[in-house]
Each structure stands twice: as C-alpha cells, then as structure tokens.
C-alpha positions in Angstrom: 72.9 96.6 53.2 72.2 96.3 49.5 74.5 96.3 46.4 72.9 99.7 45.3 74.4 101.0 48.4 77.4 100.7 47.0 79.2 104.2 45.2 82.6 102.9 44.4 84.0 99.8 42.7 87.9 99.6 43.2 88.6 96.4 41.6 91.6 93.9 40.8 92.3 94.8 37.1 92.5 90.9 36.7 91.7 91.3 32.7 89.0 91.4 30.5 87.0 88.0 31.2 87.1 88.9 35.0 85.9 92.0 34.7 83.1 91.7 32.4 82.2 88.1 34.5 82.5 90.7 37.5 80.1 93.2 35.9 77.9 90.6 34.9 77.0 88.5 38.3 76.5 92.1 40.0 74.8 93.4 37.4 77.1 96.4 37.3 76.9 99.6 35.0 79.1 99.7 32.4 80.9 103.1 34.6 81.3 101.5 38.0 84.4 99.7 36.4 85.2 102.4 34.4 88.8 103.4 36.8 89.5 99.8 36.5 89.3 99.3 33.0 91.4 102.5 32.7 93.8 100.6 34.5 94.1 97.9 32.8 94.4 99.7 29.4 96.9 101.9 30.6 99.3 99.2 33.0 97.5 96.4 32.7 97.4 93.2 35.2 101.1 93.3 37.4 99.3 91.6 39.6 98.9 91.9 43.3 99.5 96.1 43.1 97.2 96.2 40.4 93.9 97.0 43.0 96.2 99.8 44.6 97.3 101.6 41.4 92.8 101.4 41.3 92.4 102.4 44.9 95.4 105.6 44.5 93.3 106.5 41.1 89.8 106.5 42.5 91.1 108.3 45.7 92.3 110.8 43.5 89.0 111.5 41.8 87.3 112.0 45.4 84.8 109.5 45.9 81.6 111.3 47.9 82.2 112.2 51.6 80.3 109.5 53.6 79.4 106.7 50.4 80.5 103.3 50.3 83.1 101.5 48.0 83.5 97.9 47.4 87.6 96.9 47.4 87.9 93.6 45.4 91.3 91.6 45.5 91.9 89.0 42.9 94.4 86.0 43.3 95.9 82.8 42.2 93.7 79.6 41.9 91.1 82.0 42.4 90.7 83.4 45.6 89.1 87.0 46.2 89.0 89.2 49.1 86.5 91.7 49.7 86.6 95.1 51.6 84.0 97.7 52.5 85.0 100.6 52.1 83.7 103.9 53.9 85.2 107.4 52.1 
C-alpha cells in the first residue's frame, strides 16, 4: 500500500512544530490535518485524549465508506504509535 491510499489523517494534536514536521515528512496537504488543527485551536494539546477528541470529530464528519485513515498517537520522549484505519 502507498501513502496516497490513505483518505483520513486522525492525528495527536501534539502542537504546532509536530504537526507541520508531520505534514512535512509525508508531504501532506495542507487539509489532511485540517480536523487536527481544529483541535488544537479549539482544546488544544491535554494530552493522551487529544487523538480521540480527533478520532470522535472526524467520525462525525463520515469519512468514505470503505477508504483508509491513518490513527497517529503521540507521546512522551517521543514515541508514536500508528493505526490503520479501515471506515
């Protein structure tokens, strides 16, 4: 599978840095973070429920039957986990 498989971004809101660093190494359009930046502009970071308050916000908005979303966790020291996700 490729990256441009890929529909939905649901990520760790982990701030500004992380998520334009994010953007960058996966050469991401500036709307694939756009439900996380909303995040973090309206909450911001409260750490590890921050990627759930993403996940409950992009369920909301339907992703397409059948696509593929990426799930990235953030964490201390830095460790990330990633999840495939089918809708």
């Amino acid at each position: 599978m490729s990256l441009g498989e890929i529909e939905s971004f649901v990520c760790h809101p982990g701030g500004p840095k992380v998520l334009r660093a994010l953007a960058d190494a996966l050469d991401l359009p500036a709307e694939a973070l756009a439900v996380t930046w909303e995040s973090l502009a309206r909450v911001g970071n409260v750490s590890s429920v921050s990627v759930l308050m993403v996940l409950e916000e992009t369920m909301r908005r339907r992703p397409r039957a059948g696509s593929l979303g990426l799930l990235i966790g953030m964490g201390p020291g830095f460790c990330a986990e990633l999840v495939l996700l089918a809708w």
